[in-house]
C-alpha positions, 0 to 999 in steps of 0.5 A, a space after each residue: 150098316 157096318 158103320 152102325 154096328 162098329 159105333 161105340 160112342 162118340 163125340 156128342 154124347 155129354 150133349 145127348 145127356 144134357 138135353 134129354 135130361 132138360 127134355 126129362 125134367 121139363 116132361 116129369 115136372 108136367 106131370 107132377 103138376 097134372 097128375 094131383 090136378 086131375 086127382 083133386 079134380 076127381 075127388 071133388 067131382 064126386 065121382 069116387 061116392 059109388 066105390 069105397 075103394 075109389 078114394 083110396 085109389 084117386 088118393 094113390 094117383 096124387 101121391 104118384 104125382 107128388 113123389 113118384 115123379 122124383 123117384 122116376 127122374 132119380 132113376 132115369 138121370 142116374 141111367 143117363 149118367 151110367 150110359 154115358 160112362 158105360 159108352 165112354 168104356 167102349 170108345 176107342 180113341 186116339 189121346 189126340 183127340 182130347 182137345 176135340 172132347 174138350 171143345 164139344 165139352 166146353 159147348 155143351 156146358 155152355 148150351 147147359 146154362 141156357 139149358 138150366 135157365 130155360 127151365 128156371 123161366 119155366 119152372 118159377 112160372 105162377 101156374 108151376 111155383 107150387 110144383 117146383 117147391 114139391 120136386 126138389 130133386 128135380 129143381 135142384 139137378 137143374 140148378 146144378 145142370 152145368 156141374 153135374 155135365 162138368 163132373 160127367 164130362 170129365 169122368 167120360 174123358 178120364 174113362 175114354 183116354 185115360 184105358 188100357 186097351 189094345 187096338 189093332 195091337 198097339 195100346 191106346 190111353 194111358 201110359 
């Protein structure tokens, strides 16, 4: 339980990141497909013919699956990104380890590009094609997902090594 409490971050952090973002991506485009499907759905059933208020509402939930879904994973990959520095800040390490941290970077950007084309294949499916061309923000964070784990490694090492902290009364990082 001590451990627990003590752990600031660590190692598989950028690996964290990656696959939640794919996980995300994957789940956000779903449901920017499954919301305006259901929502055609509805409207064309004639459900909506007994309340005024009805289509309005149907025509809401579309624009939510068309729009809503790019906003939430903008905000979501942008947590992702400010966690992982936020974690960096607050780990303690030796600048020994930074060969450690460029290894597990090295395999995380390696797993990031079967990560991205995983869901290259998935995306450019024929059911998902009209989805994609409506989420760029999506498709484009995922075409660029080896990048943007670099760029985000790298500012996580920087952070982690580069601090000055003291720990147990020497310094640590820097210079």
């Amino acid at each position: 339980m001590n451990y627990l409490k003590s752990k600031k971050g660590d190692l598989p952090d950028m690996l964290i990141f990656i696959i939640t973002l794919f996980v995300f991506a994957i789940g956000f485009l779903i449901l920017a497909f499954v919301i305006p499907t259901i929502a055609d759905g509805l409207n064309n059933a004639g459900l909506n013919e007994s309340d005024p208020g009805a289509a309005k509402t149907i025509e809401e939930i579309a624009e939510l699956g068309a729009s809503g879904m790019q906003k939430g994973f903008f905000f979501l990959f942008v947590g992702l990104i400010m966690s992982t520095m936020i974690t960096s800040f607050l780990t303690r390490t030796h600048p020994i380890f930074i060969f450690m941290y460029i290894f597990f970077l090295g395999i995380t950007l390696f797993l990031g590009g079967y990560l991205g084309n995983a869901f290259e294949q998935f995306a450019v499916s024929p059911i998902m094609v009209d989805t994609l061309g409506s989420q760029g923000l999506i498709s484009a964070v995922m075409q660029n997902i080896v990048i943007i784990t670099l760029v985000t490694g790298a500012l996580s090492m920087i952070i982690i090594f580069a601090k000055f902290s003291s720990f147990g009364g020497q310094r640590q990082g820097g210079f």
